[in-house]
C-alpha positions, 0 to 999 in steps of 0.5 A: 150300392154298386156303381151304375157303370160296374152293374152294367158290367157284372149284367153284360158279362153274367149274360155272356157266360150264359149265353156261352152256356147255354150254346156250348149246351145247344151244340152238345146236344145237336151234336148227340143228334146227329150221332144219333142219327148217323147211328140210326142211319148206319144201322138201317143200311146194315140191316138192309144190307143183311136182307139184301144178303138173305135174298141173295143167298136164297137165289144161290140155294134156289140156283143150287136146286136147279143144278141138282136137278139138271143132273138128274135129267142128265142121267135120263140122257144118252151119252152124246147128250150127257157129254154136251150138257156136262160142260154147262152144268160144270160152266153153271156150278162155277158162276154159282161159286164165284157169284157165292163167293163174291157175296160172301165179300159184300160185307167188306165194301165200303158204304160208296161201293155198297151199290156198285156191288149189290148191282152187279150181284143182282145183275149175276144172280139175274142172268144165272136164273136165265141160264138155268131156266133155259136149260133146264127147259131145253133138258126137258125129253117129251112134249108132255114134260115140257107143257107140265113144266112150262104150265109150272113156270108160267103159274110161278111167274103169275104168282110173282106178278101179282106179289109185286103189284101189290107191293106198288102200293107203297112206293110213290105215285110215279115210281109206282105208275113206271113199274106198273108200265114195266109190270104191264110189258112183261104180263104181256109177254106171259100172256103171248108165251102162254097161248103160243104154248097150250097146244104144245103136246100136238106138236109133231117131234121136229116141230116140238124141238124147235118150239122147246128152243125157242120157247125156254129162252122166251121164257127165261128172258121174261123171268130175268125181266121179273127178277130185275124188276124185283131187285129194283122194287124190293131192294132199290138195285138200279139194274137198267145201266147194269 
């Protein structure tokens, strides 16, 4: 028979070790969990990374069609006309490079720097939608043209709209009450540009020229508006202190 005291003992220290086990065992396995869950982390900011990426690039394609089709309405035009809008589009293909350029190096930024540069992409890409929108709105020659293409405009910008409302659904109560309010400004701004607009085509040639200035960059700043709003719904991009 064991002596009370050595029993207390072989107990004491058998109940030691299993708790060491039993800890050792507990922290192996938090700490598996964690790295599984930085995995799954890491892999979630990656894959939103290359969707934030194909979006972008869809703007850049969406941007390189635009200049294609600035070309051809330049050929339309004389050549005092044709000179001027030269050094715009040269002005526009070289912001479409860098802003290309500078995504294709987005993947080399580091987790901190990953929202910093998705910002200012957003921010680039938004006001090289601006620009190419005014002008290919003030490269329109007759006012007929000009109502076809803004009635164009006017019912893509509807379409996103509503894409983006229903989209609201998903995101909590109060973010979604403040991008509704933002949504609510600009479908007034497309409300106010569309009836500005209807009559455009009984505009005499002096009066049709002012109109078609003033009216491209109304609409191309609603668009940016739109388009930042996207960003800032569909990809989380901050883009009100850009």
């Amino acid at each position: 028979m064991f002596s009370e005291p050595k029993t207390l003992l072989v107990l004491g220290l058998s109940a030691v070790i299993g708790l060491s086990a039993c800890t050792e065992s507990q922290e192996a396995e938090m700490e598996a969990d964690m790295e599984s869950a930085a995995a799954t982390a890491q892999a979630e900011i990656s894959e939103e990374t290359q969707e934030f990426g194909a979006a972008m690039q869809r703007s850049v394609q969406s941007a390189d069609q635009a200049l294609s089709d600035l070309e051809a309405e330049m050929q339309e035009m004389d050549d005092e006309a044709r000179a001027e809008w030269e050094e715009s589009i040269a002005e526009l293909q070289r912001t479409r490079q860098e802003l290309e350029q500078d995504l294709n190096s987005m993947e080399a930024a580091t987790e901190e720097e990953m929202a910093e540069a998705r910002r200012d992409l957003a921010r680039r890409a938004s006001e090289l939608e601006y620009e190419l929108d005014r002008a290919r709105l003030e490269a329109v020659a007759t006012a007929e043209d000009f109502s076809a293409a803004m009635d164009e405009r006017l019912g893509a910008m509807e379409s996103e709209m509503n894409d983006l409302r229903a989209e609201l659904d998903g995101l909590d109560e109060e973010a979604a009450e403040e991008y509704r309010e933002e949504l609510d400004e600009v479908q007034d701004g497309w409300t106010e540009l569309r009836e500005e607009t209807r009559d455009v085509v009984a505009e005499s040639d002096e009066e049709f020229t002012e109109l078609r200035s003033e009216t491209a960059e109304e609409l191309a700043g609603l668009r940016r508006e739109l388009r930042e709003l996207e960003w800032e719904i569909r990809w989380d991009v901050e883009m009100e202190n850009a």
